[in-house]
Backbone and ligand atoms as CSV (ligand in chain L), in Angstrom:
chain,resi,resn,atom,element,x,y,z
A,1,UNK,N,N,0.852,-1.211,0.000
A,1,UNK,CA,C,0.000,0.000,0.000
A,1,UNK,C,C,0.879,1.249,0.000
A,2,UNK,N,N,0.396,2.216,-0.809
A,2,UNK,CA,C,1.416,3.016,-1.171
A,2,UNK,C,C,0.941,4.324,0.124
A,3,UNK,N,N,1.972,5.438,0.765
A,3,UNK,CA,C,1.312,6.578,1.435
A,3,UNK,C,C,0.185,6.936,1.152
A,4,UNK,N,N,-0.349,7.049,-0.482
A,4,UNK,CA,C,-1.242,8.187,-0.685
A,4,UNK,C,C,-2.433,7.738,-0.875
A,5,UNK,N,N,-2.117,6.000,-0.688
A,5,UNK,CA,C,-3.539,5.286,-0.320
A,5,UNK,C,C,-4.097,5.495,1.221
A,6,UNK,N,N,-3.131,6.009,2.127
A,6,UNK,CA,C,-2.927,5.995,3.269
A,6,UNK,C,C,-3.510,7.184,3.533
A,7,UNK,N,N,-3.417,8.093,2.477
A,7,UNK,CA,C,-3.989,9.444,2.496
A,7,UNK,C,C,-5.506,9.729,2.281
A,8,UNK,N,N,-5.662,8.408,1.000
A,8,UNK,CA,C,-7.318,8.183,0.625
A,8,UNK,C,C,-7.731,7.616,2.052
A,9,UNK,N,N,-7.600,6.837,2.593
A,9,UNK,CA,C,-7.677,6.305,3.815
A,9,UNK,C,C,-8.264,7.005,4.827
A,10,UNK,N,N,-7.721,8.285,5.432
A,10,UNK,CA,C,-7.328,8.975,6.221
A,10,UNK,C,C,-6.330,7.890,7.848
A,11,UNK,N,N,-5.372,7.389,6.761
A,11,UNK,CA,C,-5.070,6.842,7.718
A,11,UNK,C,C,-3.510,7.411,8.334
A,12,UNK,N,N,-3.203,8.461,7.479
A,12,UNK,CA,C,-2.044,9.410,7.902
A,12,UNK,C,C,-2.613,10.915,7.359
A,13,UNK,N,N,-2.133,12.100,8.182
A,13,UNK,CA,C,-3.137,13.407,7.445
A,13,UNK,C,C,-2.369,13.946,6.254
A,14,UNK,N,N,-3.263,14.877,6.082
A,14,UNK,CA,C,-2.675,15.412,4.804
A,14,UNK,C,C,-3.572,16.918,4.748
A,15,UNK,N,N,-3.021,18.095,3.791
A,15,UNK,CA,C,-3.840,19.147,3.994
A,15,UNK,C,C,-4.668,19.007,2.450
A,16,UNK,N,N,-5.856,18.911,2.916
A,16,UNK,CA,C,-6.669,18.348,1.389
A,16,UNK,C,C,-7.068,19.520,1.104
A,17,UNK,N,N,-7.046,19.984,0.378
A,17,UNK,CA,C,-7.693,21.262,-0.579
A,17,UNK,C,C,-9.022,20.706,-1.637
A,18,UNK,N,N,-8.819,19.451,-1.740
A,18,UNK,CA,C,-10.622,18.870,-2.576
A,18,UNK,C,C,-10.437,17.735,-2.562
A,19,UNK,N,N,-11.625,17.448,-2.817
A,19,UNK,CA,C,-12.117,15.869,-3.144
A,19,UNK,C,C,-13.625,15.891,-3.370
A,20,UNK,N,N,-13.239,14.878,-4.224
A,20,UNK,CA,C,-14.855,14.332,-4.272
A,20,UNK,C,C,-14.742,12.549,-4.743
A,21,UNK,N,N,-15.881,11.758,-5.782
A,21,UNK,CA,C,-16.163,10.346,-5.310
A,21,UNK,C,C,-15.047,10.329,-6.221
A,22,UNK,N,N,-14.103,10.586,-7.498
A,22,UNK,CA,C,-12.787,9.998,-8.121
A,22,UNK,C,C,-11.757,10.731,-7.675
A,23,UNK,N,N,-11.520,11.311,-6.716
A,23,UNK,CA,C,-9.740,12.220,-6.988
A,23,UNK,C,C,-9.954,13.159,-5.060
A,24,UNK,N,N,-8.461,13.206,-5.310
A,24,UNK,CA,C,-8.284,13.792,-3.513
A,24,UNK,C,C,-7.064,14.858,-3.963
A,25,UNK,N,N,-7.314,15.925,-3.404
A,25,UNK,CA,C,-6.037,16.991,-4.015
A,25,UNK,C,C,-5.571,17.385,-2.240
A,26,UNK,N,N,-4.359,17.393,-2.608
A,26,UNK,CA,C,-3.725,17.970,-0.770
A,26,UNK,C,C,-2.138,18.610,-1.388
A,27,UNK,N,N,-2.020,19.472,-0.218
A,27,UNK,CA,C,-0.516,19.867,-0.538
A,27,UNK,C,C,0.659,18.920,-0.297
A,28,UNK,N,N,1.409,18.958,-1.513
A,28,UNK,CA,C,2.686,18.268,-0.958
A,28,UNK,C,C,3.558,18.503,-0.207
A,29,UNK,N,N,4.032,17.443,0.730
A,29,UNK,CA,C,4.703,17.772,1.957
A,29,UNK,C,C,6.166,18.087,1.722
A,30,UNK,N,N,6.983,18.286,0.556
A,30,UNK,CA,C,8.143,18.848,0.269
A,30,UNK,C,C,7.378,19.584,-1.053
A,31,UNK,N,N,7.432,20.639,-0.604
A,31,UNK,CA,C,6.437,21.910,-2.245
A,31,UNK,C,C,8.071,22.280,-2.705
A,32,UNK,N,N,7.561,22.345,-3.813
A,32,UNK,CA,C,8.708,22.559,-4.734
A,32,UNK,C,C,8.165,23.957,-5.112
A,33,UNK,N,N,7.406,24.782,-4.560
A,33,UNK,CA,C,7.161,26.075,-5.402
A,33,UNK,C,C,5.883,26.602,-3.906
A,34,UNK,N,N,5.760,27.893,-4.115
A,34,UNK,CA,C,5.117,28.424,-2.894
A,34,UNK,C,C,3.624,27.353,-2.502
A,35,UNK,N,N,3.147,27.409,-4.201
A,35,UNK,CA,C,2.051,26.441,-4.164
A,35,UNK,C,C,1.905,25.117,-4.503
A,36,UNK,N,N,2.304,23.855,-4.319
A,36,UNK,CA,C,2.449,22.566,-4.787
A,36,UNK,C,C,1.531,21.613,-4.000
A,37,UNK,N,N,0.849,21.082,-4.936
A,37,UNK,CA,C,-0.512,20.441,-4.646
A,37,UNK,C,C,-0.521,18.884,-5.745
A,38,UNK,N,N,-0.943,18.065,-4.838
A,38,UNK,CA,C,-0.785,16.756,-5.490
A,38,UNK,C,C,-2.482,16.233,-5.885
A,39,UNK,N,N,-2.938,16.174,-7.318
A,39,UNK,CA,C,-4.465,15.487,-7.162
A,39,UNK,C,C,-3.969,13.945,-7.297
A,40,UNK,N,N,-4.906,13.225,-7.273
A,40,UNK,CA,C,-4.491,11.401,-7.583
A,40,UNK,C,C,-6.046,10.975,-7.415
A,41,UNK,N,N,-6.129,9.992,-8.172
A,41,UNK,CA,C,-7.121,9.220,-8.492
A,41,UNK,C,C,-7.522,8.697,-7.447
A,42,UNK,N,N,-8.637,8.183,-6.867
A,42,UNK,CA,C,-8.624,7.423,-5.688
A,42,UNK,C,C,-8.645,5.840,-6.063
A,43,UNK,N,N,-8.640,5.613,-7.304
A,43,UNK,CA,C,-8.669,4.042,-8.108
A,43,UNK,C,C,-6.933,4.273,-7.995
A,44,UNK,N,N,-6.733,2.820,-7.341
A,44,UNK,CA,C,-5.061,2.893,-6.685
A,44,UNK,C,C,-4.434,2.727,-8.475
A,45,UNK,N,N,-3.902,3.564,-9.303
A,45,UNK,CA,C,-3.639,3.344,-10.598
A,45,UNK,C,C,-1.703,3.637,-10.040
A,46,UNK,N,N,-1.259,2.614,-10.278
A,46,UNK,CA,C,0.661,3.309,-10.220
A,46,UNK,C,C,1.214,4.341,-10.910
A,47,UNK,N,N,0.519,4.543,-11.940
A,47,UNK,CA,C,1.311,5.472,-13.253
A,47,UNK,C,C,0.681,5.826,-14.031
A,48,UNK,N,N,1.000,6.558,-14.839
A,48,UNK,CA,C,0.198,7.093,-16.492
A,48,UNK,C,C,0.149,5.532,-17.050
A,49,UNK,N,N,1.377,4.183,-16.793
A,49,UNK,CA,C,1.744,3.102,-17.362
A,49,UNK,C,C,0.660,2.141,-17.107
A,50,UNK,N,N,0.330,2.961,-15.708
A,50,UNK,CA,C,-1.237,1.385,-15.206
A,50,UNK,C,C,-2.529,1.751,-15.776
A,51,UNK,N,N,-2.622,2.961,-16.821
A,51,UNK,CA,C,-3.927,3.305,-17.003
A,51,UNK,C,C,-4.617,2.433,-17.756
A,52,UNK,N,N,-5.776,2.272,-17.957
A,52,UNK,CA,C,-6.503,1.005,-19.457
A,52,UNK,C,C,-6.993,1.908,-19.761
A,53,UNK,N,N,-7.917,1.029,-20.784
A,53,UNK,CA,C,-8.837,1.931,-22.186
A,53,UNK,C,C,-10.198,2.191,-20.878
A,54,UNK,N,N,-10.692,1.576,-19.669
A,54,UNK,CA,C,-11.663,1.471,-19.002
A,54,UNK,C,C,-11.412,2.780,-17.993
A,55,UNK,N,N,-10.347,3.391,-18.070
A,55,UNK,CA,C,-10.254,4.950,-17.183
A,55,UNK,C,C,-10.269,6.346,-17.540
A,56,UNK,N,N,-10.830,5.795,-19.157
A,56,UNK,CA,C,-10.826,7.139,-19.657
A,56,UNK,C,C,-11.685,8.320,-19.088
A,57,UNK,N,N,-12.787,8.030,-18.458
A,57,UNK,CA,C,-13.107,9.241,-17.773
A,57,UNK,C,C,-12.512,10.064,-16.555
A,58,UNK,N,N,-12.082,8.342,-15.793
A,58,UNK,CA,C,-11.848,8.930,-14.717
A,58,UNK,C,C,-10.416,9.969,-14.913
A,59,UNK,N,N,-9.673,9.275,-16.050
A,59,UNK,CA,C,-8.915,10.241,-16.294
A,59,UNK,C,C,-9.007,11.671,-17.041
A,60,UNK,N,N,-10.287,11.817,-17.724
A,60,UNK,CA,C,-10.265,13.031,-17.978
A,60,UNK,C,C,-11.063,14.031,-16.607
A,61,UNK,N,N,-11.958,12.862,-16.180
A,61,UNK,CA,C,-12.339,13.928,-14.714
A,61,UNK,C,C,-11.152,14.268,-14.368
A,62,UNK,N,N,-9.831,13.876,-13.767
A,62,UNK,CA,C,-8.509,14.620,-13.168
A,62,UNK,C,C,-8.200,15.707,-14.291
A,63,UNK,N,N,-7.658,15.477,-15.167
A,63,UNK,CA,C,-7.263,16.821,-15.918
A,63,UNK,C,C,-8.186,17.821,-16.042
A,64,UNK,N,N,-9.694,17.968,-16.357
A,64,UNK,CA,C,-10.609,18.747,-15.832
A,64,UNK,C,C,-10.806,19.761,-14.510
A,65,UNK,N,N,-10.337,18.455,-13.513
A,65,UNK,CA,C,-10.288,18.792,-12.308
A,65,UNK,C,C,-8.823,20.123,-12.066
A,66,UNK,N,N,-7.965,19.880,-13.121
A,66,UNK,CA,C,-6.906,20.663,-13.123
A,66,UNK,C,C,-6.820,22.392,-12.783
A,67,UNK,N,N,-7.613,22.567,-13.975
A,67,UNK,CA,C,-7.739,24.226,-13.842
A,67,UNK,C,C,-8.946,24.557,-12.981
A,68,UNK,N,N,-9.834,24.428,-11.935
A,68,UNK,CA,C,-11.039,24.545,-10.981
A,68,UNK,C,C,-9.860,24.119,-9.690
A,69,UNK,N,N,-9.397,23.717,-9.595
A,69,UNK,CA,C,-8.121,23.507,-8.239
A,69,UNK,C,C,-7.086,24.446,-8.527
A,70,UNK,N,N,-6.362,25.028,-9.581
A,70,UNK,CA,C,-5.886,26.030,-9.948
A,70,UNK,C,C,-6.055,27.301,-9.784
A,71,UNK,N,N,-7.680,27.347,-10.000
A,71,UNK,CA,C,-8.443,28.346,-9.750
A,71,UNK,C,C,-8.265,28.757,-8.215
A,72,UNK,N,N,-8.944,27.560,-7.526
A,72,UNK,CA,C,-9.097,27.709,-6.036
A,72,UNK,C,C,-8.048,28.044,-5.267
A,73,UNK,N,N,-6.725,27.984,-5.828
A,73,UNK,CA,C,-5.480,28.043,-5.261
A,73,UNK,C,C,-5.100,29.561,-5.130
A,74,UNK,N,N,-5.890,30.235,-6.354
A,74,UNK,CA,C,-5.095,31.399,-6.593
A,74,UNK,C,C,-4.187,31.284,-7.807
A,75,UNK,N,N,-4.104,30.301,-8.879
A,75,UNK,CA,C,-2.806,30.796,-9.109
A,75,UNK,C,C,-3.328,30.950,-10.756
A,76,UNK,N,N,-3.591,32.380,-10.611
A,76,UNK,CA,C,-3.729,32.863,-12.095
A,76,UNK,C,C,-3.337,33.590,-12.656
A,77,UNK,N,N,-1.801,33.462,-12.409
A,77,UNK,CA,C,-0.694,33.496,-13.527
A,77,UNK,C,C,0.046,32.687,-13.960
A,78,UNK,N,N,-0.482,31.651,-13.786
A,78,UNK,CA,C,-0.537,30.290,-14.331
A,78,UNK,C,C,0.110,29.779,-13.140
A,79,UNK,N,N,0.657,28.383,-14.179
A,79,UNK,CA,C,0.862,26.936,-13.151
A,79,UNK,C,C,1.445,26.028,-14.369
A,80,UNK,N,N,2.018,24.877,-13.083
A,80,UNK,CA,C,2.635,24.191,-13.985
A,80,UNK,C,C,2.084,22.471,-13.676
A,81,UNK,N,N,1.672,21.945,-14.710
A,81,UNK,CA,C,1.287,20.313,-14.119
A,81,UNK,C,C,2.687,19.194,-14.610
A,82,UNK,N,N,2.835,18.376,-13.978
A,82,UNK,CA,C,3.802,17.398,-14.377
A,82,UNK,C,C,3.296,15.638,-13.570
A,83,UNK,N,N,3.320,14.679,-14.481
A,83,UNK,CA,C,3.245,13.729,-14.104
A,83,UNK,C,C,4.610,13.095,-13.958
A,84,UNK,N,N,4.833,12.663,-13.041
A,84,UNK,CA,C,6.179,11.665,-12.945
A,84,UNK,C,C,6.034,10.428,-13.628
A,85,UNK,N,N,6.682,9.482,-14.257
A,85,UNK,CA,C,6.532,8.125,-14.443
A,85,UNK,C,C,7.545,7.550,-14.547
A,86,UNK,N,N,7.395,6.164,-13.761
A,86,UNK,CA,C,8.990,5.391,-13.564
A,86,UNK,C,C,9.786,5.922,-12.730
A,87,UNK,N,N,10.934,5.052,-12.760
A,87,UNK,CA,C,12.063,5.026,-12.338
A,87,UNK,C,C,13.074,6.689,-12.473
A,88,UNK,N,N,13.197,6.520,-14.194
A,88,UNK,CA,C,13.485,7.402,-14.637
A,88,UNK,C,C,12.953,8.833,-14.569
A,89,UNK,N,N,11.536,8.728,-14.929
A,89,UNK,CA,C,10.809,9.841,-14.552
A,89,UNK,C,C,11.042,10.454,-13.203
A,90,UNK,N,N,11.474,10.069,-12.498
A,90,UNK,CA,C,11.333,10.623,-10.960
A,90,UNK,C,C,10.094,10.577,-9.925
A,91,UNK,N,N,9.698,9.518,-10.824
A,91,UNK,CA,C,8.452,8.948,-9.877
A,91,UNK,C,C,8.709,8.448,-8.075
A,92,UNK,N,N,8.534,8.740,-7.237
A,92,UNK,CA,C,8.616,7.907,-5.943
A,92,UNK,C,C,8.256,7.512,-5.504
A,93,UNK,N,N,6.823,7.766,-5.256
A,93,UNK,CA,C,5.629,6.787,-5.291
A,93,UNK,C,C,4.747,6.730,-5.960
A,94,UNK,N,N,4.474,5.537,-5.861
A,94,UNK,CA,C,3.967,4.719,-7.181
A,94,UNK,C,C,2.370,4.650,-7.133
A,95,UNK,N,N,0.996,5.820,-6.977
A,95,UNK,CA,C,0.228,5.664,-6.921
A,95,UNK,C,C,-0.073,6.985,-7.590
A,96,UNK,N,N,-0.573,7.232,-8.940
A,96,UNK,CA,C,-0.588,8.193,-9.700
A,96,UNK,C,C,-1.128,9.406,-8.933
A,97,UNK,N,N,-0.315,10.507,-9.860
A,97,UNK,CA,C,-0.688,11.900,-8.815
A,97,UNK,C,C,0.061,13.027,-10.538
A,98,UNK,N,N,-0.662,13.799,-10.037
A,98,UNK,CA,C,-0.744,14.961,-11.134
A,98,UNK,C,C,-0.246,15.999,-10.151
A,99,UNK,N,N,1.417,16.701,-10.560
A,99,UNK,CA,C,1.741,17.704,-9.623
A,99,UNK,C,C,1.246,19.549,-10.007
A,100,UNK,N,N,0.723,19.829,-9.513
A,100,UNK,CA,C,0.458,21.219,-9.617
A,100,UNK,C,C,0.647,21.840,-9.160
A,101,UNK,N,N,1.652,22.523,-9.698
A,101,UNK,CA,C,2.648,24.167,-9.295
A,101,UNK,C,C,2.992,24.985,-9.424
A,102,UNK,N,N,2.876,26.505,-8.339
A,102,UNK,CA,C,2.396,27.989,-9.163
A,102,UNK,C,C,3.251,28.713,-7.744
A,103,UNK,N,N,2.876,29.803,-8.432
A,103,UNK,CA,C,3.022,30.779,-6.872
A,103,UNK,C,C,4.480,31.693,-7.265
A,104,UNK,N,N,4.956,30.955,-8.468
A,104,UNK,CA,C,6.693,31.682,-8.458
A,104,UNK,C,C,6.755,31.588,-10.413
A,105,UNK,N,N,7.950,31.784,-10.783
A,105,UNK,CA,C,8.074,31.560,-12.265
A,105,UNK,C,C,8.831,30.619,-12.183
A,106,UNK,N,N,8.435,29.359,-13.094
A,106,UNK,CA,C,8.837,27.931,-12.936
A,106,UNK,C,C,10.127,28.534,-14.418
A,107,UNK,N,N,11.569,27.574,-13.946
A,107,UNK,CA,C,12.330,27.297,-14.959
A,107,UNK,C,C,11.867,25.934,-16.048
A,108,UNK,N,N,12.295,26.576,-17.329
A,108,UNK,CA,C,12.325,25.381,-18.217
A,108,UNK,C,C,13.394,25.118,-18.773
A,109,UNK,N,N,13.832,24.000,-19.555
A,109,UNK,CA,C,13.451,23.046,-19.504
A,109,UNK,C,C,14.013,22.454,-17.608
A,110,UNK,N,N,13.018,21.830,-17.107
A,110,UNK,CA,C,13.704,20.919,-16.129
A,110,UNK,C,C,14.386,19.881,-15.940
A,111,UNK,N,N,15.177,20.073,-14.766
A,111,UNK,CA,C,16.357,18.974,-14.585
A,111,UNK,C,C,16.041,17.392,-15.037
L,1,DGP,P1,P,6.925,11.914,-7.409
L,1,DGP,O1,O,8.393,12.135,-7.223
L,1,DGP,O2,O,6.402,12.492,-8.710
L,1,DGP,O3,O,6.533,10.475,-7.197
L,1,DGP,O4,O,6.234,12.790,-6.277
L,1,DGP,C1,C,5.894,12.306,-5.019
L,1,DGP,C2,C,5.582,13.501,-4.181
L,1,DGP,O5,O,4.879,13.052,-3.035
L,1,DGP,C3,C,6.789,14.273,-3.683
L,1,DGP,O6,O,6.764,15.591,-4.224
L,1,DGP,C4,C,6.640,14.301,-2.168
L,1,DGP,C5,C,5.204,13.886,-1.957
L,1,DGP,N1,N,4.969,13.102,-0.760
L,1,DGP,C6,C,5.627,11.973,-0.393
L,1,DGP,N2,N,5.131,11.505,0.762
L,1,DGP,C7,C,4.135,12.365,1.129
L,1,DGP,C8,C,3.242,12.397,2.244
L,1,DGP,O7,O,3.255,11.555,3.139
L,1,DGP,N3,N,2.364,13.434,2.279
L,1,DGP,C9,C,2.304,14.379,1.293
L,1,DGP,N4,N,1.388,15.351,1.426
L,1,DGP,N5,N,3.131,14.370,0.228
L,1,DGP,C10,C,4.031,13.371,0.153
């Protein structure tokens, strides 16, 4: 069981900024930017890699869900989303999460 099932859970806290019956958004506990906020599916999916042809909504409910949590944050001078995947990707845990981050001017390209 990964933390952020632990988080769907409420079985460790977390500062949730939304939810509803597919997706849980909370701040991440090392923010990489003033505002850094993690959404994730509540269907335990590992990666963009575990998705099927059977999650297509639930995955477009999250990206939807993107800019209305954006909104709520404040951050409208934009933002930045990034999915991790793998090893390589810089994934660390392995229970999909969409990072969303604002509040400063993000460098590109990243490390
Ligand atoms: P990634 O490297 O893309 O897998 O991002 C994982 C993120 O999860 C990382 O930015 C730190 C965050 N994180 C790890 N453990 C916890 C936790 O227990 N609580 C919260 N809120 N965030 C966590």
């Amino acid at each position: 069981m990964t933390i952020f099932q632990k988080i769907i859970d409420r079985e460790i806290p977390a500062d949730i900024v939304y939810e509803d019956d597919l997706c849980l958004a909370f701040h991440d506990v090392s923010p990489q930017a003033p505002t850094h906020v993690l959404l994730i599916p509540k269907k335990p999916v590992v990666s963009l890699d575990g998705l099927s042809a059977d999650d297509g909504a639930m995955a477009g409910h999250l990206l939807l869900k993107v800019p209305e949590i954006a909104k709520q944050l404040g951050l409208t001078n934009g933002y930045r989303t990034i999915i991790n995947t793998g090893e390589e990707g810089g994934q660390t845990v392995f229970h999909l999460h969409i990072h969303i981050m604002g509040g400063r001017s993000l460098n590109w390209p990243p490390g």
